[in-house]
C-alpha positions in Angstrom: -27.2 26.3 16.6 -28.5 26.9 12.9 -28.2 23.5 10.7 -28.2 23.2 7.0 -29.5 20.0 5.3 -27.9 17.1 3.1 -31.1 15.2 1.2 -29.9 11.2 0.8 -31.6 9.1 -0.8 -31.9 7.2 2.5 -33.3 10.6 4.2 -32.4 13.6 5.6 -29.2 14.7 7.6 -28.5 17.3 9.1 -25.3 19.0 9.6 -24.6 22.0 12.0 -23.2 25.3 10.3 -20.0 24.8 13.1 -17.8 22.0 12.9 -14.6 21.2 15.2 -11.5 20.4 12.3 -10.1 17.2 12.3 -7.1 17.1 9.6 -5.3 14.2 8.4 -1.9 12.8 6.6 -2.6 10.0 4.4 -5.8 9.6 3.6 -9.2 11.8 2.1 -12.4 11.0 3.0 -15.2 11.2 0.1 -19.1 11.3 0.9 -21.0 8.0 1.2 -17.8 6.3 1.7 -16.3 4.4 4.8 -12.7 5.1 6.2 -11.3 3.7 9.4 -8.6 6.3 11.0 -6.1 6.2 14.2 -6.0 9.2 16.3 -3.4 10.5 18.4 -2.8 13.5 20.3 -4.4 15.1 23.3 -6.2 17.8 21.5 -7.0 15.7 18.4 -8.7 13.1 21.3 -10.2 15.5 23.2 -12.0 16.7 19.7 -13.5 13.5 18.8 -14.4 12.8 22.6 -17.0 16.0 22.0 -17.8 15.3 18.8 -18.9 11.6 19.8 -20.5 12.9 23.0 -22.7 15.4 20.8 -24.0 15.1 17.1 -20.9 12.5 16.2 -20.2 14.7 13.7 -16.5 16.7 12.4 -14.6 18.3 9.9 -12.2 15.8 8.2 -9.8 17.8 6.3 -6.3 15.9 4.2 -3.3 17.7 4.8 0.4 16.5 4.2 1.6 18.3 7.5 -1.0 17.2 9.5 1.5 15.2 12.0 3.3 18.1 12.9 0.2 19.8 13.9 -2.5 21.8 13.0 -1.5 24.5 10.3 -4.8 26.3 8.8 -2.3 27.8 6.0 -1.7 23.7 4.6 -5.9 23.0 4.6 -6.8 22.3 1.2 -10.3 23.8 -0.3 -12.0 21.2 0.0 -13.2 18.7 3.2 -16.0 16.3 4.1 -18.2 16.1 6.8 -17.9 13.2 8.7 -20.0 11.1 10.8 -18.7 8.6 13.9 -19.8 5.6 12.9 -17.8 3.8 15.8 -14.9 4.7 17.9 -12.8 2.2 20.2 -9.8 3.4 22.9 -6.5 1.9 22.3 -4.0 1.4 25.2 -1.8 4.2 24.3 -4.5 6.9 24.9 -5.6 7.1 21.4 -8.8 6.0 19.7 -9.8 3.9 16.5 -12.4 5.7 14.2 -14.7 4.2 11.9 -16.2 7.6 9.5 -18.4 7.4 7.0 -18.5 10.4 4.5 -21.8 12.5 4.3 -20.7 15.9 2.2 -18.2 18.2 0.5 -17.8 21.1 3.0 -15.8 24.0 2.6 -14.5 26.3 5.8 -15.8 29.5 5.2 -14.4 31.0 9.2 -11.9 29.7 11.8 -13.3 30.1 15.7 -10.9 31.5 18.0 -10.6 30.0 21.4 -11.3 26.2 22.7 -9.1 23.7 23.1 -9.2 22.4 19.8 -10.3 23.6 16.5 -13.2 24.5 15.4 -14.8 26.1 11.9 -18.0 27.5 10.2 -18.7 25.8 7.3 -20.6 25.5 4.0 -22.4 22.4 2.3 -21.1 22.1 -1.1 -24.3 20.5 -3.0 -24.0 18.3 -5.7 -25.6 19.7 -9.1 -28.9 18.3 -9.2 -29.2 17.9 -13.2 -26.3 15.7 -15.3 -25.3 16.3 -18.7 -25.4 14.0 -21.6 -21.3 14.6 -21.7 -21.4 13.8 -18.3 -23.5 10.2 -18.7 -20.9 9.6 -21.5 -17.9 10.1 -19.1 -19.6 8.5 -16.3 -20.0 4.8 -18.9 -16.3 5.5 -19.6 -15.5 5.3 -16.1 -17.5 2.3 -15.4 -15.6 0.4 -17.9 -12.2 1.9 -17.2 -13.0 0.7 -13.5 -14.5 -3.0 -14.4 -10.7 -3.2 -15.9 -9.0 -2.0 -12.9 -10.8 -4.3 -10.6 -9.9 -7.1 -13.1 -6.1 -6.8 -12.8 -5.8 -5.8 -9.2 -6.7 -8.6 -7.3 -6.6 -6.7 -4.0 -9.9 -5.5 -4.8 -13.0 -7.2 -4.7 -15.5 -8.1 -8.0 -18.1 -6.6 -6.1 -16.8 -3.6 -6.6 -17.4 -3.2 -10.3 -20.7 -4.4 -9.7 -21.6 -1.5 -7.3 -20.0 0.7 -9.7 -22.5 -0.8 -12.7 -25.3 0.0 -10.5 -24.4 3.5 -9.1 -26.7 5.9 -11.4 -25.4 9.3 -10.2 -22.2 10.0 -12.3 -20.7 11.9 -9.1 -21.4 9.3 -6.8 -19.4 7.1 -8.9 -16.4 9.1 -9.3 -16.2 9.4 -5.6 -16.6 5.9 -5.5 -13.8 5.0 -7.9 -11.5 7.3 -6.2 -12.0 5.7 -3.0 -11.1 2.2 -3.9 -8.5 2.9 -6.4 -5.1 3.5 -5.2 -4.3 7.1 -6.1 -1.6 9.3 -4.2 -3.8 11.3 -1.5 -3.1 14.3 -3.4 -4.4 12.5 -6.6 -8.0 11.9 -4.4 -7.9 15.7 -2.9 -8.1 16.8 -6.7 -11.1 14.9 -6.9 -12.7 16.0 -3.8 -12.1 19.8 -4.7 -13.3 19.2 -8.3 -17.1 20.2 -8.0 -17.5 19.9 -11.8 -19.0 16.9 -12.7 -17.5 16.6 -16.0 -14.5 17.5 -14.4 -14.0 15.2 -11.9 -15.0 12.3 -13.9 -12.2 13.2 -16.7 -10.0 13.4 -13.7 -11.1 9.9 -12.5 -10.3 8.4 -15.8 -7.4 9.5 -16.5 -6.5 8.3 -13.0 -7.6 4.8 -13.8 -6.0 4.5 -17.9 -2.3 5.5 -15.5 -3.5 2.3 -12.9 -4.6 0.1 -15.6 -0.9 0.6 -17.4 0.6 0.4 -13.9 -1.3 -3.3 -13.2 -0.7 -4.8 -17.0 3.2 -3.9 -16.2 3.3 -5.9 -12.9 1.3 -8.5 -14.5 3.9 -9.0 -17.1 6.4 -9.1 -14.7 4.7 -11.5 -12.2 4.0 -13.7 -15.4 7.8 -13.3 -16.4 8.5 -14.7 -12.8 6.3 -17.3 -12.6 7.9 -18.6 -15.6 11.5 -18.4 -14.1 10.6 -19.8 -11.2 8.7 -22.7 -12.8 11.9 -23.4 -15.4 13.9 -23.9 -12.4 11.9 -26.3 -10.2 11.2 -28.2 -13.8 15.1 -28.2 -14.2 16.0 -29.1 -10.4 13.1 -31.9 -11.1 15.4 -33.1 -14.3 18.8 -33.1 -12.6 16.8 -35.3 -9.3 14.9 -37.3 -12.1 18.9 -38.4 -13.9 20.6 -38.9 -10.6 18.3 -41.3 -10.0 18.4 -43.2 -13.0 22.5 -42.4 -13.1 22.7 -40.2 -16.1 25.9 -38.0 -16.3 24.9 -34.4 -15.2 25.6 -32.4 -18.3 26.2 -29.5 -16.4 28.7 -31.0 -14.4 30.7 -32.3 -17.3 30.4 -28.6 -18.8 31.9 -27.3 -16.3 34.9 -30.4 -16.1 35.4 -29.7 -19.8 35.7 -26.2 -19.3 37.9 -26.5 -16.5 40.4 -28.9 -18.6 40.4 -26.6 -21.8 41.6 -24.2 -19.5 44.2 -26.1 -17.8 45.4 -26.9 -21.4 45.2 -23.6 -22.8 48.3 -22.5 -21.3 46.9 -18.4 -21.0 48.7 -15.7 -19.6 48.5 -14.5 -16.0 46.0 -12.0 -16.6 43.5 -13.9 -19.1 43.8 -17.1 -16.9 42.7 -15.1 -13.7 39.7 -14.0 -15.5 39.1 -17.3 -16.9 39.1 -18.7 -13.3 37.0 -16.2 -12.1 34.3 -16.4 -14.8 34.8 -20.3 -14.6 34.0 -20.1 -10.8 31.1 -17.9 -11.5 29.5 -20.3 -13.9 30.0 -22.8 -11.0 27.6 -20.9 -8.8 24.8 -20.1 -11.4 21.9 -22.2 -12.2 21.7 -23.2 -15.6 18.6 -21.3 -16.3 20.1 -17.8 -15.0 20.1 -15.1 -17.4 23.7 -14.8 -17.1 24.6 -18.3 -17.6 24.5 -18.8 -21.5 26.8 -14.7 -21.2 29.5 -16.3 -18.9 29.3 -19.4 -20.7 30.0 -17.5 -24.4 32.9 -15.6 -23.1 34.6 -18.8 -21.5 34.4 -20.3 -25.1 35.7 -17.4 -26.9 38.8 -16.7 -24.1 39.8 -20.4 -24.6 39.1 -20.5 -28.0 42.5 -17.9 -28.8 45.1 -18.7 -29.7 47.1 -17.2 -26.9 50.8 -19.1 -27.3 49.7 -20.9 -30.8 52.3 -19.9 -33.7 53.2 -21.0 -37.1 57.2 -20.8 -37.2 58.1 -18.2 -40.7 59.8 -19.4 -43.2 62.3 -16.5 -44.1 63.9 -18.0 -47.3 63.7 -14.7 -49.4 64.7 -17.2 -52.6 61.3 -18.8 -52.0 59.5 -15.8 -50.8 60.2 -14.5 -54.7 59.1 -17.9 -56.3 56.2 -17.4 -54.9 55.4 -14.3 -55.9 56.5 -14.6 -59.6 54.6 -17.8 -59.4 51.3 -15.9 -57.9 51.8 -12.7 -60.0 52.6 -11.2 -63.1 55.0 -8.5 -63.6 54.9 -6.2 -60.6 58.2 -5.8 -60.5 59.2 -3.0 -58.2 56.3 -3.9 -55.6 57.9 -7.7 -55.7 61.6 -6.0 -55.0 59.6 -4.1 -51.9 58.4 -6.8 -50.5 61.1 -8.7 -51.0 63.6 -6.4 -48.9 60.7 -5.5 -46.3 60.5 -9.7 -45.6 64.6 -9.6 -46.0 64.6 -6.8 -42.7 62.1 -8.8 -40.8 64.7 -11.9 -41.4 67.7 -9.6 -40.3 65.4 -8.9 -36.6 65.0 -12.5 -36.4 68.4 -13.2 -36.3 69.5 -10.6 -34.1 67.0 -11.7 -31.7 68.2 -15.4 -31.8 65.4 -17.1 -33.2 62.6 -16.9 -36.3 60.0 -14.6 -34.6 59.8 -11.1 -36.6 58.6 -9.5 -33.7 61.4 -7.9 -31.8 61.0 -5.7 -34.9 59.5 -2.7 -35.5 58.3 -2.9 -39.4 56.2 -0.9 -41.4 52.7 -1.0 -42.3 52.7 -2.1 -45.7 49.7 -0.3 -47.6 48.7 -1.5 -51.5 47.1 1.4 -52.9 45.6 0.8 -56.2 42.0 0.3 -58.3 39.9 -2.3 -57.7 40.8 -5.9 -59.4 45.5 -4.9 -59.5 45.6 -8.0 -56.9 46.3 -6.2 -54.0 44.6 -8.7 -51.7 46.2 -11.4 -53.9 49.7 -9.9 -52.9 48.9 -10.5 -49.4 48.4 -14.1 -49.8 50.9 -14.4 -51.4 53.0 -13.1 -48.5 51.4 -15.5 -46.5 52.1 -18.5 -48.5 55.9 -17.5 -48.5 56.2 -17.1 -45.1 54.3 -20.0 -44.3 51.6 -18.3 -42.1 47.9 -18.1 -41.5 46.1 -15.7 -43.8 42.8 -13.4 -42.3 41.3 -10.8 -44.4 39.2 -8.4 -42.5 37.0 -6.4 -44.3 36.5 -2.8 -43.0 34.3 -1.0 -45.7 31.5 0.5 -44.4 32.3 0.7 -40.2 31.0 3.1 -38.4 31.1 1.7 -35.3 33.9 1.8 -33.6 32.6 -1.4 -31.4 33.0 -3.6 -34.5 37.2 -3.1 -34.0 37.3 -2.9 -30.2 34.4 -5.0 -29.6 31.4 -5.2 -27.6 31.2 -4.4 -23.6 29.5 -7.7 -22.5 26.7 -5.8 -20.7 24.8 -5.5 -24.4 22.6 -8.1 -25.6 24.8 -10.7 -28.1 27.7 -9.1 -27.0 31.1 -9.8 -29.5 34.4 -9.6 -29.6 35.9 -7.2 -32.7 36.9 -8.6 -36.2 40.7 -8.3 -34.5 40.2 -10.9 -32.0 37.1 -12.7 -34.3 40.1 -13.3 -37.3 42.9 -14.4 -34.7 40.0 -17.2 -33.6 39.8 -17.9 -37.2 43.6 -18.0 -37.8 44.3 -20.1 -34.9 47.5 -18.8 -34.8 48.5 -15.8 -33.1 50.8 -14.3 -35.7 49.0 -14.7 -39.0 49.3 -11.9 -42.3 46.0 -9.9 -41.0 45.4 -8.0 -44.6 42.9 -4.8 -43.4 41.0 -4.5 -46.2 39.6 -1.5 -47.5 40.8 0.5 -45.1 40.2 4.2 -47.1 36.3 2.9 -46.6 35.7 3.8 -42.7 33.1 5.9 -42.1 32.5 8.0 -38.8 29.3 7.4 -37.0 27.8 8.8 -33.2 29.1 5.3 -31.9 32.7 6.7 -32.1 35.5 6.5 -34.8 37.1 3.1 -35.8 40.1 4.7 -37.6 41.2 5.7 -33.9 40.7 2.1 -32.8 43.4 1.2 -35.6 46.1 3.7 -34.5 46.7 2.3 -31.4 46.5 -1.6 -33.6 49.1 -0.8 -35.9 51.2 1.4 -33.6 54.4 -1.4 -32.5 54.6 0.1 -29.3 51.1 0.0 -27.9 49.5 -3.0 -30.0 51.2 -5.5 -27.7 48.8 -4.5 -24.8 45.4 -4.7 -27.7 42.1 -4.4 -25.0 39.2 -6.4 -26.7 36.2 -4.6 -24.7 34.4 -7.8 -24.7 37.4 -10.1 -23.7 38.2 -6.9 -21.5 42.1 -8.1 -21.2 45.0 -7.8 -22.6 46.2 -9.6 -26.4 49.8 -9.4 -28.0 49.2 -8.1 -31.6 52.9 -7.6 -31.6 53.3 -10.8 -33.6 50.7 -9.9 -36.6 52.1 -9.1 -40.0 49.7 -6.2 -40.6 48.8 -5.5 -44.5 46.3 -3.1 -45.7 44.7 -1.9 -49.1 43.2 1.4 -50.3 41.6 2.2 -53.2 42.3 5.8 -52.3 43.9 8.2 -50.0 41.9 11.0 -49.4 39.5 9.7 -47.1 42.7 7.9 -44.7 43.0 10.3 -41.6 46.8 11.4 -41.5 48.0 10.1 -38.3 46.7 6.3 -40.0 48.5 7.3 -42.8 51.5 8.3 -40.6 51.9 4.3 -39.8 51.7 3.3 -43.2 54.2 2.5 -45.9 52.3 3.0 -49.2 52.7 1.0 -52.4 51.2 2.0 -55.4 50.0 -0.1 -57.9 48.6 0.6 -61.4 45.5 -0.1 -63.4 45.1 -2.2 -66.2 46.5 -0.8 -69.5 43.8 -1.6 -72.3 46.7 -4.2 -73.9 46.6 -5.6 -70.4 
C-alpha cells in the first residue's frame, strides 16, 4: 500500500493513501486535537476493530445524518485522519474511542465492496509560509480567546496559555475551535477553510458571537445572585424581628389591606378582583418583582370612590346667585344653564330622589377664546350644585392610553386621567370639566377622541373599562362639561354628543 507523509514537529507519520470512513453526528475532529467518541453499530464496530488491529488509523468524517447510516451524498469536503489512541468495549457491543487528530484529508474515490466503508484519500497540507495579515489575525484571536476562557468557567486557564504559546496561526485556529463551543456545523466551516486568513477571520468572528453570548449570562447569573441574596437577607430580617417581637410589616400590610377592603363597600365585580389580587399579594415574597405592581393596583382599586357621593343641591334660585355672583353678564349662557340644571332637577324627582342620573342630559360644550371664563363657568356649576370640581386637561393627547389607561403589563403602569380625577374628587359624581377638548391629537398609539365617545355616551359610560383597573366604573353619575377654543378640529360623532355654547371675546370697552 503506497503512503503519503504528514511532517510534525514531533516527527514523521505516515498515513496510507486508503482509509476505511468513519462518519459522525455531533462532533468534528481537528488535527493535533483529542476527542473521545461512542460507537455503535455492527459495521461501524467491525471498522474500528480493523482499523485498531492494523495501522490504528480511519477516516473521521461530521455528518448530521450519520445515525441513520452511512450516506456518501451528506459527507462534507472536508475530514481528518484519525489515529486510535485507545479504545475500550462497552457491554452493549459497542466501543469507547479515544482519537487524536493528525490531518485535513479530503476523499478523492469511494471503494466498492467490504463490509464497511472504505476511501482513497488526499493529505490536505498546511501552507508552509504565513502572512503578516495572517500574524495580525492570529494576535486577534489570541486575545479574543484569553476573553472567552475568562467568562466561561467550563474551561480551563490553561487553555489561553497554550493558545499564547501556539506559534503557527493555523494550529491555533484549530485549537480555538476545538475548545470553544461552536454548533458542529460552525467547526466543519473551519475544518473546510484551508485559507489561513480565512479561517482565522472565521474563528474570530466565532468567538466576538461567544464572548456576547457569556457577558449576557453573566449579567443574568449576577441579576440572580442578587435576587436570591435580597431574599435570604429579607427571610434573615423577618427571623431576626420575630425574635425580638417586632410587628411583621408585611403582615400588617396585608391586615390593613384586607380591612380597607372590607370597608370599601365595592361592587361584585371590583371586590372579586380585589380579593384575588389581595390573595395574590398573600403568596408573594416581598421582594418579588410583582409585589410593589399588585400592591399599586390594590391602592388605587380601594382608593375610588365607588359608592362615595355628594348629595346636589338643585335650588335653581341659588344655582343663579351663584352665577351672577361668579360672573358678569353672560346672560343667555346663565339662562342655559339655568334650565339644563332645572331638567336635571325635573329627572330627580321623577326618579324619587336627588340623583340626576336616571337622566339622559346633554354634553354641555363652552366654545369661546381663550380667557371668556369658560372653565370659570364650570365651577361655578359646581359650587351651585354643591359638588366636587375635576378639571382634566386634554391638550396635547395622543395617546389614547392617557384616557383609557395603562394595561398593567407596562412598566409604571396608570390608570387614565378619568379614573386619576374621580380619585382626586373622592366622590363619584363630581362636575368633570374636559378641558380643551378641540386640542386632541392622533398618534400610532390610537385615537383618544374615540375613548371619549363611548365616556360621554349615557348609555355605555355606565360600564367605563379602565385598562389598568381592567373593571367596570359607573360614569353615569358625572356631570360632564367641556371647552373648545374651536370646532374644526372636534371629530363629528364627539360633536354629535355635545350641546355647544358660544361665548364671545372681549370687546375693546370690555
Amino acid at each position: 500500500m503506497s503512503r503519503q507523509e504528514l511532517h510534525f514537529a514531533t516527527g514523521e507519520v505516515e498515513i496510507p493513501e486508503t482509509l476505511p470512513i468513519l462518519s459522525i453526528p455531533n462532533a468534528v475532529l481537528f488535527p493535533g486535537m483529542i476527542l473521545p467518541i461512542a460507537v455503535r453499530g455492527e459495521e461501524s464496530v467491525q471498522l474500528v476493530d480493523d482499523a485498531a488491529l492494523g495501522n490504528r488509523m480511519l477516516g473521521l468524517f461530521w455528518s448530521e445524518r450519520a445515525d441513520q447510516g452511512f450516506d456518501p451524498t451528506s459527507l462534507p469536503n472536508t475530514g481528518t485522519v484519525a489515529q486510535i489512541v485507545r479504545l475500550v468495549r462497552t457491554p452493549d457491543g459497542g466501543v469507547q474511542l479515544l482519537l487524536q487528530g493528525l490531518a485535513r484529508i479530503r476523499i478523492l474515490q469511494l471503494l466498492a465492496g467490504g463490509s464497511y466503508p472504505q476511501a482513497r484519500v488526499q493529505v490536505l497540507q498546511e501552507p508552509e509560509e504565513v502572512s503578516s495579515d495572517a500574524e495580525g489575525l492570529a494576535r486577534s484571536a489570541r486575545a479574543a480567546f484569553e476573553q472567552v476562557v475568562r467568562l466561561n468557567p467550563a474551561l480551563p486557564d490553561e487553555l489561553a496559555v497554550a493558545a499564547a504559546n501556539i506559534p503557527r496561526p493555523g494550529v491555533l485556529a484549530d485549537l480555538i475551535a476545538a475548545n470553544t463551543n461552536l454548533q458542529p456545523s460552525d467547526q466543519q466551516a473551519v475544518l473546510d477553510a484551508l485559507d489561513l486568513e480565512q479561517r482565522l477571520r472565521l474563528v474570530i468572528g466565532f468567538l466576538e458571537r461567544e464572548r456576547e453570548l457569556l457577558l449576557i449570562a453573566e449579567r443574568t447569573r449576577e441579576d440572580v445572585a442578587k435576587s436570591q441574596r435580597e431574599y435570604v437577607l429579607r427571610q434573615q430580617l423577618e427571623t431576626i424581628k420575630r425574635e425580638l417581637g417586632e410587628t411583621d410589616e408585611r403582615a400588617a400590610e396585608i391586615a390593613e389591606l384586607r380591612q380597607r377592603l372590607e370597608e370599601a363597600n365595592l361592587p361584585e365585580e371590583p371586590r372579586r378582583e380585589a380579593e384575588r389580587e389581595l390573595q395574590r399579594l398573600e403568596r408573594m415574597p416581598p421582594g418579588a418583582p410583582d409585589y410593589t405592581v399588585a400592591r399599586t393596583y390594590l391602592d388605587w382599586i380601594l382608593s375610588l370612590p365607588w359608592n362615595t357621593a355628594t348629595p346636589d343641591n338643585l335650588d335653581l334660585e341659588h344655582a343663579r346667585a351663584v352665577l351672577d355672583e361668579d360672573h358678569y353678564d353672560l346672560e343667555k349662557i346663565k339662562d342655559r344653564i339655568i334650565e339644563y340644571l332645572a331638567v336635571r332637577k325635573l329627572h330627580a324627582e321623577r326618579a324619587g330622589a336627588q340623583s340626576a342620573s336616571t337622566g339622559r342630559s346633554p354634553i354641555l360644550c363652552f366654545v369661546g377664546p381663550p380667557g371668556v371664563g369658560k372653565t370659570s363657568l364650570g365651577q361655578s356649576i359646581a359650587r351651585a350644585l354643591e359638588r366636587k370640581f375635576v378639571r382634566v386637561a386634554l391638550g396635547g393627547i395622543r395617546d389614547e392610553a392617557e384616557i383609557r389607561g395603562h394595561r398593567r403589563t407596562y412598566i409604571g403602569a396608570l390608570p387614565g386621567r378619568i379614573i386619576q380625577g374621580l380619585s382626586r374628587a373622592g366622590s363619584h359624581n363630581p362636575v368633570m370639566m374636559l378641558d380643551e377638548i378641540d386640542k386632541l391629537g392622533v398618534g400610532f398609539q390610537g385615537d383618544p377622541a374615540a375613548a371619549l365617545l363611548e365616556l360621554l355616551d349615557p348609555a355605555q359610560n355606565n360600564t367605563f373599562v379602565d385598562r389598568y383597573l381592567d373593571v367596570p366604573f359607573d360614569m353615569s353619575r358625572v356631570l360632564f362639561l367641556c371647552t373648545a377654543n374651536q370646532l374644526d378640529t372636534i371629530p363629528g360623532p364627539l360633536l354629535d354628543r355635545m350641546e355647544l355654547l358660544q361665548l364671545a371675546g372681549y370687546t375693546e370697552e370690555e
